[in-house]
C-alpha positions in Angstrom: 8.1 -10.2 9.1 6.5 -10.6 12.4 2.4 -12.0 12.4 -0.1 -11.0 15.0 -3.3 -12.9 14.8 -5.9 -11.4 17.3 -9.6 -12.6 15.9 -10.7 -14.8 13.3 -12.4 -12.5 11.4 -10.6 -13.3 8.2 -9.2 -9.6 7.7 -5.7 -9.3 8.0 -3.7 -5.7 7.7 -0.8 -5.9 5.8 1.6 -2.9 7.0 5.4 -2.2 6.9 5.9 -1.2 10.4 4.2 -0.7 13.8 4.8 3.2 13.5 1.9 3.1 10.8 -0.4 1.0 12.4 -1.0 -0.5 15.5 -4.7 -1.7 16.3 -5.0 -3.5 19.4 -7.5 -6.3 17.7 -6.4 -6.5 14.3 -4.7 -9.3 12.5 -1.4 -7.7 11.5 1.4 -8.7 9.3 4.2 -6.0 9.8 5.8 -6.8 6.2 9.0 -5.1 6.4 10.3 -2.4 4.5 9.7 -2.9 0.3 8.6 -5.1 -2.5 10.5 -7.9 -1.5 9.8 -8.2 2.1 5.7 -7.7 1.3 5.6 -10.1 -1.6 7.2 -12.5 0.9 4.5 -11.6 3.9 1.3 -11.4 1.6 2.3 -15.0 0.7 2.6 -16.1 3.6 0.0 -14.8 5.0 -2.5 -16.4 2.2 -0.7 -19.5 2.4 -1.1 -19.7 6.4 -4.1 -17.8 7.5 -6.2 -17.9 4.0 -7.7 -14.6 4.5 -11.0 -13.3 3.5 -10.0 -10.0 2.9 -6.4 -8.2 2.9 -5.9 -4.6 3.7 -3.1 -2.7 2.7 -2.6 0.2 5.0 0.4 2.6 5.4 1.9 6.6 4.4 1.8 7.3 0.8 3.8 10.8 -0.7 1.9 12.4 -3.4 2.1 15.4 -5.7 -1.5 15.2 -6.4 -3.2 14.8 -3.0 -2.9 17.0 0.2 -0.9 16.0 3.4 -3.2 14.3 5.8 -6.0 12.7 3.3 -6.5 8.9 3.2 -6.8 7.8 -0.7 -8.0 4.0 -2.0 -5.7 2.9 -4.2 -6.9 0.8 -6.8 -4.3 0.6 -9.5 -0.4 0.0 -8.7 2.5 0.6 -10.9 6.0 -1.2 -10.3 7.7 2.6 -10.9 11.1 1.2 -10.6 10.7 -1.4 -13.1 12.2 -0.2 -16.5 13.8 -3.0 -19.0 13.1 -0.3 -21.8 16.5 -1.8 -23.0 14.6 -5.1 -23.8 11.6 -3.5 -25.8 9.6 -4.2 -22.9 7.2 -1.3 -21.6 8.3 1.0 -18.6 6.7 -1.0 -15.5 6.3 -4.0 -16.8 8.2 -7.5 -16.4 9.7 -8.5 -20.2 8.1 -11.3 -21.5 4.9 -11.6 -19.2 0.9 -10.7 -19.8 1.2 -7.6 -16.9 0.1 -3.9 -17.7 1.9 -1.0 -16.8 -0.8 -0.5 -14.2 -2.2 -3.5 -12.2 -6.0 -2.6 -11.9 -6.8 -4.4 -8.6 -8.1 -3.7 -5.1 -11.7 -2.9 -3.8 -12.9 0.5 -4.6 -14.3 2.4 -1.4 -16.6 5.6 -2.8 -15.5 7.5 0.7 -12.3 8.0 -0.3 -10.6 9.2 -3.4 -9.4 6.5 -5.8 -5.7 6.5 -6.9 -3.2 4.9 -9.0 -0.2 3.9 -6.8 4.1 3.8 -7.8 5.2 1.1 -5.6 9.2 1.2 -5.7 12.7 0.2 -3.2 13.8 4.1 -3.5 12.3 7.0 -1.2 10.9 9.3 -3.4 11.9 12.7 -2.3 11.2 15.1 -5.4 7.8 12.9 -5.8 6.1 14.0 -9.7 2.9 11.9 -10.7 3.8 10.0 -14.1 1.5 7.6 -14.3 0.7 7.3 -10.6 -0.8 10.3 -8.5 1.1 8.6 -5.1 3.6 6.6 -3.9 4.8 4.2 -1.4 7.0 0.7 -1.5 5.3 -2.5 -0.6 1.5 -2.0 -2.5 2.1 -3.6 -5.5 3.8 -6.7 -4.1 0.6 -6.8 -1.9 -1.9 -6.4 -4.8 -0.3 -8.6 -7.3 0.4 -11.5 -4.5 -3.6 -11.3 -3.8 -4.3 -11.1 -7.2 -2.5 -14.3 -8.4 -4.2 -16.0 -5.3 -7.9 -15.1 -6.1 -8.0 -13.2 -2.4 -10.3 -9.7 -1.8 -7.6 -7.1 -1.2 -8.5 -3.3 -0.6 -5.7 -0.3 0.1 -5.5 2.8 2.0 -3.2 5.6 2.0 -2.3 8.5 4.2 -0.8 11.2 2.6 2.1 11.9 4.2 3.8 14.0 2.1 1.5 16.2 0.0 1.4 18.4 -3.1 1.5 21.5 -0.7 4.6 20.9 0.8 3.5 21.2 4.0 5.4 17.9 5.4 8.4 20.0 6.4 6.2 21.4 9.4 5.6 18.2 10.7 8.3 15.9 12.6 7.8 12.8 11.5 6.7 10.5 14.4 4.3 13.2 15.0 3.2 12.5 11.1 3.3 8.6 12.0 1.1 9.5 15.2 -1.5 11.2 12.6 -1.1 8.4 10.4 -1.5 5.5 12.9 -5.1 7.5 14.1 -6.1 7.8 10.6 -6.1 4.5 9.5 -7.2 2.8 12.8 -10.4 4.3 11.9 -10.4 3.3 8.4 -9.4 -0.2 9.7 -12.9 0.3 12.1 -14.4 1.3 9.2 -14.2 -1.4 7.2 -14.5 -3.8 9.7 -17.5 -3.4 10.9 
């Protein structure tokens, strides 16, 4: 985890790495790669900097949205969660009060809304079950804010689409189009 506070707006990005996002005057926490490594930074971060407002920003694969367009998630799934075994629903903890899809995050009408598979495997063959994206640290995020009361809003850039058309892009040149992308959402919402 490695915190960069720059302003005391309040509004802090939570991000896995610097290759997604990079805004010269944002309040950053690069998380780390995966649930456990966010869950960890999002509390952290509200224990420390008690934000006003946390942003989830990063790359989402989807087989529902195009390559290139930012979606708002606004409902997460823990899609490697599955203690079926137990009589417990797929995605959820046995034995606690949580749905199969935690409904929580700021809705932004500009963008489309989505239901988010957070998970610790790379998805490569990525099918919508009851998510239309995924990525690996969201949920933590959401569910940390949740617990603690704080506003939390997401944003996703789809970096691998329903068309398929990832393969023509390199990938920092797909981190490159990612980091513009949600620098201006960042501006966006900032403001």
């Amino acid at each position: 985890m490695q915190k960069l506070k720059r302003n005391d707006s309040g509004i802090w990005v939570m991000v896995a790495h610097e290759g997604e996002f990079a805004h010269r005057d944002a309040n950053i926490c690069y998380t780390g790669i995966g649930k456990v490594n966010a869950a960890i930074a999002a509390q952290h971060i509200i224990d420390t900097e008690k934000p006003k407002l946390i942003l989830s920003l990063g790359t989402a694969g989807s087989s529902v949205f195009n390559y290139g367009q930012i979606v708002n998630p606004v409902g997460w799934v823990q899609r490697d969660m599955n203690l079926t075994e137990f009589a417990a629903p797929k995605y959820v903890v046995p034995f606690s009060n949580d749905e199969q899809i935690l409904k929580y995050g700021q809705r932004d009408e500009k963008y489309l809304a989505a239901i988010c598979g957070s998970g610790d495997t790379f998805v490569r063959n990525i099918a919508a079950d009851i998510w239309d994206c995924v990525e690996m640290e969201g949920f933590a995020i959401a569910h940390a804010c949740r617990a603690a009361g704080v506003s939390f809003a997401a944003y996703k850039f789809i970096s691998d689409g329903k068309s398929g058309d990832t393969q023509d892009h390199e990938w920092t040149q797909v981190l490159r189009e990612a980091r513009a992308a949600l620098h201006k959402v960042y501006e966006e919402v900032n403001k």
